[in-house]
C-alpha positions in Angstrom: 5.9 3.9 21.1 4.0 4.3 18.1 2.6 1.5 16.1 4.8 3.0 13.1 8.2 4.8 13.9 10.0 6.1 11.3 13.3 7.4 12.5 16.3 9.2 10.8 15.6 7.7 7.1 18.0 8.7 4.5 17.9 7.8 1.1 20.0 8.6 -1.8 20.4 7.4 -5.7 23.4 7.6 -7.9 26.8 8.4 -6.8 29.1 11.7 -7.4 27.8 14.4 -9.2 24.8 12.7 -10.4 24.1 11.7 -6.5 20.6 12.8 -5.2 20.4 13.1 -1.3 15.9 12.1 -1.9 15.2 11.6 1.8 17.1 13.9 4.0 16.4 12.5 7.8 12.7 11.4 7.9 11.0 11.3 11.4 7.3 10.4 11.7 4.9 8.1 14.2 2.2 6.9 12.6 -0.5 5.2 14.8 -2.5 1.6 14.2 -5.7 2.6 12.6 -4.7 6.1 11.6 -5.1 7.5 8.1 -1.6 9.1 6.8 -1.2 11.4 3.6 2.5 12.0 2.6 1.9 15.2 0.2 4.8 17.0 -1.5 6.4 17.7 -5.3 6.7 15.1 -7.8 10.6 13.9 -6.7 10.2 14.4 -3.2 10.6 10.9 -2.0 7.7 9.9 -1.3 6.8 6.9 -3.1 10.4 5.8 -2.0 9.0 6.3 1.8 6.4 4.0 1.2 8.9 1.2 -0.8 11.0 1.6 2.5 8.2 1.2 5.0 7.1 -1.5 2.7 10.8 -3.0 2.9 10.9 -3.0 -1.4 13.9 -0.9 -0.7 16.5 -0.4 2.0 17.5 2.8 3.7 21.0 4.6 4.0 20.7 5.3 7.7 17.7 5.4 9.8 15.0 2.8 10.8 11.6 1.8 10.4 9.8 -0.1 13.2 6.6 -1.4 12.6 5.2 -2.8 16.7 8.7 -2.2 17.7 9.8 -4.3 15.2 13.1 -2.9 13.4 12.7 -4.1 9.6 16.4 -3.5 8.7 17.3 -6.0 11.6 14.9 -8.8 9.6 16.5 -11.9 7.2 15.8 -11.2 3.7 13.1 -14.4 4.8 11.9 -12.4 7.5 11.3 -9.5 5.6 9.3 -11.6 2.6 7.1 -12.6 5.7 6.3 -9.8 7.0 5.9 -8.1 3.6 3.3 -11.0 3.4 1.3 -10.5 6.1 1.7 -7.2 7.5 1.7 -5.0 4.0 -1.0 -4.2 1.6 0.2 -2.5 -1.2 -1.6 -0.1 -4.1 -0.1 1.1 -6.8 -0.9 3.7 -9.3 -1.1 1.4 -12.2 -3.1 -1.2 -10.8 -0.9 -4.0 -11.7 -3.9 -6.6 -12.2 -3.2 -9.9 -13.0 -4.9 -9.5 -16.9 -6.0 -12.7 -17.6 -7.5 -13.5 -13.8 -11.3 -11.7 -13.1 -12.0 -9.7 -10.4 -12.4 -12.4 -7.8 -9.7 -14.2 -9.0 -7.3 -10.9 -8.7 -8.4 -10.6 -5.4 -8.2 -14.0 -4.6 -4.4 -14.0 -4.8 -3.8 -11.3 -1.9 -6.3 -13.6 0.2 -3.8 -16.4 -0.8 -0.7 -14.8 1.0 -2.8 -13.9 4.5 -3.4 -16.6 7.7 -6.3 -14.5 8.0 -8.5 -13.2 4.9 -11.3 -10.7 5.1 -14.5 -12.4 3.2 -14.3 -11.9 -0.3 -17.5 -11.6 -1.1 -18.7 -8.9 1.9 -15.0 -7.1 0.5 -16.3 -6.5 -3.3 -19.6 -5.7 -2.2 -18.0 -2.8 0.1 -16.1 -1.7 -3.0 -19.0 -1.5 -5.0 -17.5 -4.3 -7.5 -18.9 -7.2 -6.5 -21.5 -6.8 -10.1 -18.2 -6.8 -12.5 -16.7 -9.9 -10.4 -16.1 -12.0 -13.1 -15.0 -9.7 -15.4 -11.4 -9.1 -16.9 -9.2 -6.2 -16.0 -9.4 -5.4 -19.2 -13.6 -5.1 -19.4 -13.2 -2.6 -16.5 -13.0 1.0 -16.1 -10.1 2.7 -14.2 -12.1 3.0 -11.4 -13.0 -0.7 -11.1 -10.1 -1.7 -11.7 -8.4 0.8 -8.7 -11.1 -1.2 -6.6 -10.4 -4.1 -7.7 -5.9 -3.3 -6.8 -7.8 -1.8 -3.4 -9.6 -4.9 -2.8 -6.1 -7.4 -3.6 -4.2 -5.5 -0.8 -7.3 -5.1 1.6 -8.3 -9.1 1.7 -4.8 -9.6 3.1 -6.4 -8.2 5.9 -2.7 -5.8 6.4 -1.7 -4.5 9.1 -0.8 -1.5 6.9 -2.1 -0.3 3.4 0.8 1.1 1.6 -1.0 3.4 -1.4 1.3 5.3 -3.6 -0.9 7.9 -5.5 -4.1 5.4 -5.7 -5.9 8.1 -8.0 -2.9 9.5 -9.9 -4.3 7.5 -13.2 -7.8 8.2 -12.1 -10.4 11.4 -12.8 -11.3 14.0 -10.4 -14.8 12.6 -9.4 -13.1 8.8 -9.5 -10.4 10.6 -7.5 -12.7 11.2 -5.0 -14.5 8.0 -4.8 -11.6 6.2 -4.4 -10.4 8.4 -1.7 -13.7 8.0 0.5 -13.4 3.8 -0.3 -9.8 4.0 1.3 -11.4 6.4 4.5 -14.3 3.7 4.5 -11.9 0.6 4.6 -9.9 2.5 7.1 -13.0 2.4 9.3 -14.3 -0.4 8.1 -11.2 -2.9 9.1 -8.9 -0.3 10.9 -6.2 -0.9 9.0 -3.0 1.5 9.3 -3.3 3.8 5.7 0.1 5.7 4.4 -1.1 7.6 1.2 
């Protein structure tokens, strides 16, 4: 059994004419550690993938199993816990906190963990740890990508959920950000769905 099994998902939105069949019958084993890119059109369901593996939404049919662990089986409470500790989450948009500094945006994904990765070592791998007191708002797009990176890493997840980390980003940022998310892979072997 793989460490992520993904089995039958279907997803749809809206009803009768306006109804959209998005995921048709997803299967996919992901293992712990491995890096995983879901690539397809804009509209093809991917980021709604990730909100499912990341139990933000709920399926039509079809589980996920994270360690043989069926999510759609959990308590809502169960599901808030292991959305706390299993899941690291970045988003497009960042979604800083704007009036908290670098550490302190970071500090609050090492608040939800029983088991935070060293904030200081952390920025310094993401090449931020020179802007940590800083506002989001003093930073460029690529800091502050780090900085989203650095919120979900501390957690120290079993899984980094990143729905299109570089979609707000340039090329050459696009790329750096890319390699920081294949360094942190190897870095803490966390499980990566891009």
């Amino acid at each position: 059994m793989s460490f992520v099994e993904i089995k039958g998902i279907k997803k749809h939105f809206g009803e009768g004419d306006s109804r959209v069949e998005v995921l048709k019958g997803i299967d996919l084993s992901i293992e712990k550690g491995e890096m995983c890119v879901l690539l397809g059109p804009s509209g093809s369901g991917k980021s709604t993938l990730l909100n499912i593996i990341g139990a933000i939404e709920s399926a039509d049919e079809g589980y996920i199993a994270i360690n043989n662990e069926k999510t759609r089986l959990m308590s809502e409470k169960k599901l808030t816990l292991y959305r706390r500790k299993h899941i690291g989450y970045v988003f497009q948009m960042y979604n800083l906190i704007p009036n908290l500094t670098v550490r302190e945006n970071i500090e609050v994904g090492a608040y939800l963990s029983d088991n935070p990765l060293d904030i200081d070592e952390l920025m310094n791998t993401l090449g931020i740890s020179d802007q940590a007191d800083k506002l989001p708002s003093q930073l460029s797009g690529g800091q502050q990508q780090r900085t989203s990176i650095g919120r979900a890493v501390v957690k120290n997840p079993d899984i980094l959920l990143c729905d299109e980390p570089t979609g707000a980003l340039d090329y050459n940022t696009s790329k750096q950000i890319l390699k920081l998310l294949e360094d942190v892979n190897k870095k803490y072997g966390n499980t990566v769905i891009m």
